[in-house]
N, C-alpha and C positions, 0 to 999 in steps of 0.2 A: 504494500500500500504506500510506504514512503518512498519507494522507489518510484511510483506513477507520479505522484505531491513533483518531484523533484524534477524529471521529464518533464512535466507540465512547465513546469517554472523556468526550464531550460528554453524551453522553446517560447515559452512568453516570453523571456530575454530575445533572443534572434529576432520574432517578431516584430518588436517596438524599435530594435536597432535599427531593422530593414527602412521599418517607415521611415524614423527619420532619415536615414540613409538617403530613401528615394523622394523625400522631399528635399534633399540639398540637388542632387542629381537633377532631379526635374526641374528646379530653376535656374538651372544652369542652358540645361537644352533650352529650356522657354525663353529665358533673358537672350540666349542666341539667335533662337527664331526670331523675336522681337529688333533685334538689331540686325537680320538681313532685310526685315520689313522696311527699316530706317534709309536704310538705302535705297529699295525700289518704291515704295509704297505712301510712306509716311510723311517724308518729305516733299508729297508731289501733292498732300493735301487730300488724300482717298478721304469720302465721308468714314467718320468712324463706325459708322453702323459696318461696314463692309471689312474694314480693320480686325475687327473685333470675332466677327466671324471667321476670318482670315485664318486669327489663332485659335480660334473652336476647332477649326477642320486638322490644327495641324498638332490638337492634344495627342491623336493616337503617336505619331508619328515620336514627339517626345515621351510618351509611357513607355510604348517599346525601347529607345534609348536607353532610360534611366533604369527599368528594371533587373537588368542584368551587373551592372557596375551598381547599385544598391543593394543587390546579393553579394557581392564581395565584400565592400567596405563594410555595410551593418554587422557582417556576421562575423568580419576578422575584428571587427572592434566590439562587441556583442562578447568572442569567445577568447580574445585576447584580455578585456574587463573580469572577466570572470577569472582566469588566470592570474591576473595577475590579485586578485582580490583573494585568493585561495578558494575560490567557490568549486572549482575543477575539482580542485585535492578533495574538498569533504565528500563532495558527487560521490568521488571515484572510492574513497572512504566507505561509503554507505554500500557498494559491491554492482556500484553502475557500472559497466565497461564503458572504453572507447566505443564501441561496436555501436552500444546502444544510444551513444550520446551521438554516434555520427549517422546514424540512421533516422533521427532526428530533424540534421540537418538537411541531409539529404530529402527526405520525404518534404519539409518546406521546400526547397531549391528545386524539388518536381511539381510544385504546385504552382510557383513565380512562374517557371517555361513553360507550364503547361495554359496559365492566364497571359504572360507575354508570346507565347504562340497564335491564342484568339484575337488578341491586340492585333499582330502584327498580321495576320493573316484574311480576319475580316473587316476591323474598322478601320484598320490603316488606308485600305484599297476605298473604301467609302469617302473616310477624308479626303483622299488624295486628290481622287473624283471631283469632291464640291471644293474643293481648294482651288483645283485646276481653273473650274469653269467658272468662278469667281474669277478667279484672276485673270484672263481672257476677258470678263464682260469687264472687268477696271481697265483694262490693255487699250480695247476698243473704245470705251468711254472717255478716256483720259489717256491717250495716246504718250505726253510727255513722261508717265512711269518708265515707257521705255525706250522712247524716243527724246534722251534727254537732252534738252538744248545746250547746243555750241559742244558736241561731242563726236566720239567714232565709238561704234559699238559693232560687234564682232558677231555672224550668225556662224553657220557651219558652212555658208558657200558662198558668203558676199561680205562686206566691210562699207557701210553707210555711214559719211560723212554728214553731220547735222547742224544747219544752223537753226535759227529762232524759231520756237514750237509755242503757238498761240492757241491755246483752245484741241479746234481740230486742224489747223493750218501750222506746213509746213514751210521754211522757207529755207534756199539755198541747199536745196539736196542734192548728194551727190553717191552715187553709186558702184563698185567696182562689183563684178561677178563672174559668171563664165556661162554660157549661152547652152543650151542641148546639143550643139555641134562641137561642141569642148573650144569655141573662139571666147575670149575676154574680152569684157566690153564694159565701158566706161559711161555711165545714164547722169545726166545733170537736168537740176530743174532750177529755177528760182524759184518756182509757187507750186506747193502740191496742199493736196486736200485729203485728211483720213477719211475712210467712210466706212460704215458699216456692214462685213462681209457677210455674204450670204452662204459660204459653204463651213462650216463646222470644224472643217481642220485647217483656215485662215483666220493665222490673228488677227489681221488689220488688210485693208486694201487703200494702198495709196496711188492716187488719181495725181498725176503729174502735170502741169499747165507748159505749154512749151517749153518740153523735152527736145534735150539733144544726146543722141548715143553716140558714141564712137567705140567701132570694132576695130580694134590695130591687127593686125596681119600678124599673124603668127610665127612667120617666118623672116617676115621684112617688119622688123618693128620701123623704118623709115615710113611706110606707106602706113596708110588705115583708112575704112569708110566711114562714114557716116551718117546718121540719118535724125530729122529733122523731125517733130510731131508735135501737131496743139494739143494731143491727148493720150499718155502712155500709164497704163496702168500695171499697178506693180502690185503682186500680193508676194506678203509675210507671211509664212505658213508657221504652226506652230512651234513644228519639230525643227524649225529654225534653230531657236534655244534652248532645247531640248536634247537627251541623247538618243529620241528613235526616231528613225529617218523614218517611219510614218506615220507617226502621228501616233502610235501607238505607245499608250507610257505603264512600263511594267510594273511600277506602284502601283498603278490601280489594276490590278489584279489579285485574285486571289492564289493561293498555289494551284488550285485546280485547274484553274484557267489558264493560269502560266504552263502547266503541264501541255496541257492540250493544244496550245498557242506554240510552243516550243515544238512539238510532234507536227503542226502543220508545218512550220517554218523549213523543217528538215527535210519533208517531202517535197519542197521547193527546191528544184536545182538552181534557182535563178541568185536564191537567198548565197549570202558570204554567211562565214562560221564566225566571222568579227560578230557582223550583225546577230547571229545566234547567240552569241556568247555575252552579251548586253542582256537576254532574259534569263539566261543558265545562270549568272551570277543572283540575279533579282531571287529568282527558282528557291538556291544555296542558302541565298541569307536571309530567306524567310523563316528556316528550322534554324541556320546555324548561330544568329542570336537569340532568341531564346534557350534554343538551348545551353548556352553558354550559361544563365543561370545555372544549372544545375552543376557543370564543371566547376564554373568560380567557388558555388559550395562547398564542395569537395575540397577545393584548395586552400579554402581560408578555414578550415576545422585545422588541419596539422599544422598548417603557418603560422594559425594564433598560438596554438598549443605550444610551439618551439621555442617562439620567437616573443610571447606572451607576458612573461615573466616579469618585467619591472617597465612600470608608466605605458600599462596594458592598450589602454584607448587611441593614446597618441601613436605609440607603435603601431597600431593597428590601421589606423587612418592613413600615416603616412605611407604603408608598405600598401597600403589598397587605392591610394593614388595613382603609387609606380605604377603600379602591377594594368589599372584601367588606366593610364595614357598610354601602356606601349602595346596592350589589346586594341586599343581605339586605335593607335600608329597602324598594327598592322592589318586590320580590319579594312583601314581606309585605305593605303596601300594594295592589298589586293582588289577592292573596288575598283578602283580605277583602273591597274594593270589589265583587271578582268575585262573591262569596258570598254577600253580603249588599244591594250595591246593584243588582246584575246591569249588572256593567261588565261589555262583552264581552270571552269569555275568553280570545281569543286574544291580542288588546295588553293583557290583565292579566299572564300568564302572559311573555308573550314579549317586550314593549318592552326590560326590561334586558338582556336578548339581545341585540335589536338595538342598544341603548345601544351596548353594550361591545365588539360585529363592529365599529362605525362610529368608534368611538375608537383602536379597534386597526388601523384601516385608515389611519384620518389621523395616526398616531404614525407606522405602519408608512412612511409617504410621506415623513415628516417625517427619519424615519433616513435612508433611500436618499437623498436629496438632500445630506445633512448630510456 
């Protein structure tokens, strides 16, 4: 019976650590969200009714973040507290084992991945969703979010040079891109007009007033044509700013769909394995952060325990710091690699996983022996 009192009381410690844990964690992600907003969003005056929603759709997106790195730190500082407090010794005093105390842990740290899996799986893709299409109808509505005046901003196959952005009126635009016949070609306007697009996977449609193109020659940069128009219109497609060249954005999916999405893409011969390899990584880290709760549990039961022993909380905090910024390094690292070099996306997605089972396994050795 005292042995259950004491269980109880062990895991109502982890518990309370977790949360606050993941209320530091979570304002952290949020204060970040909030200050990408600073720069596209907030500054350009969005009504805040729209702001505000902004960061509703983009809670899942930080739950999922924080919950993983709030399983570490809670529980290394939760079990490193106890340690160093001698609450371990009496536990283990009373004929608790390790066994039972980490089974404990464990069984919370399957319940975090298995609620940051539902996060991450069905409301993240929902947010993502009304995120999007929110910000599309700000894009169109208030063109200078991202048409920022007196600037150059960078798509995936053009570089627009901007001057003074009034309303929905542009002035002094200028355009470098590359044509369907793979020619470059140079589009200037002094007056163009946003207007409101009618196809769903166009941000914005810019209506040009006496346009001039110039197509340089390819071969003889000396020569080039050119051509003259009172009315050249230009659409912005989404996936401009985006990483999928159609429009297709693999946050809003679920894994189910991403499966089946991925299966079609393959039966494409037309499709690249780059291109593939953009939803195989999305696929990878929809299980492989969450799951990562349960790993970091694993590894912060024997880390505390070792490493526990004098000024238990601060130890603990600090060593759970390390441990999630160089998770986070290489999580973010393989994202990218995955996305853009086509590393394959299972050891993009999953090595720090295995990193931190295999640390957690030889700490976990290192305790039992000790």
């Amino acid at each position: 019976m005292k042995k259950n009192v004491f269980i109880k009381y062990f895991t109502k410690e982890l518990f309370v650590y977790y949360v606050t844990a993941f209320l530091f964690f979570f304002m952290i992600f949020f204060v970040n969200q909030i200050l990408l907003m600073v720069q596209d969003v907030l500054k350009q005056r969005v009504p805040l009714g729209q702001v505000l929603l902004l960061m509703l759709y983009c809670l899942p997106f930080v739950i999922s973040q924080s919950a993983p790195f709030a399983t570490l730190v809670g529980f290394l500082m939760c079990i490193a507290r106890m340690v160093s407090d001698n609450e371990i010794l009496v536990i283990r005093t009373l004929g608790i084992s390790y066994t039972a105390l980490l089974f404990s842990v464990l069984l919370m740290g399957t319940g975090i991945s298995v609620g940051s899996f539902v996060v991450n799986d069905v409301l993240l893709p929902r947010g993502a969703i009304s995120y999007n299409n929110l910000y599309r109808k700000i894009l169109t509505s208030n063109p200078s979010v991202i048409l920022e005046p007196n600037s150059v901003k960078r798509t995936q196959n053009a570089v627009l040079v901007i001057g003074d952005v009034v309303d929905n009126k542009v002035s002094n635009l200028l355009m470098f891109d590359t044509d369907t016949s793979g020619h470059q070609r140079i589009i200037a306007s002094s007056d163009a007009v946003i207007q409101q697009p009618t196809n769903s996977e166009v941000l914005m449609q810019i209506n040009m007033h006496d346009s001039l193109i110039f197509i340089p020659d390819n071969i003889d940069y000396t020569s080039l044509d050119y051509i003259t128009s009172e009315s050249t219109v230009m659409n912005i497609f989404a996936s401009a700013f985006g990483t999928s060249q159609s429009g297709v954005n693999p946050q809003e999916m679920t894994s189910y769909d991403l499966k089946k999405y991925i299966e079609k893409l393959k039966a494409d011969e037309f499709q690249t394995a780059r291109y593939i390899n953009i939803f195989e990584v999305e696929y990878n880290r929809k299980f492989a952060l969450p799951f990562a709760s349960l790993l970091f549990a694993f590894l912060a039961f024997p880390v505390a325990i070792i490493f526990g022993k004098h000024n238990g909380q601060t130890v603990g905090f600090i060593v759970g710091i390390v441990i999630c910024v160089l998770y986070w390094t290489l999580q973010t690292l393989g994202q990218i690699f995955g996305q853009r070099n086509g590393l394959n996306a299972f050891w993009a997605m999953w090595l720090p996983n295995f990193l931190v089972g295999l640390f957690g396994l030889i700490f976990y050795i290192k305790m039992r022996r000790s």
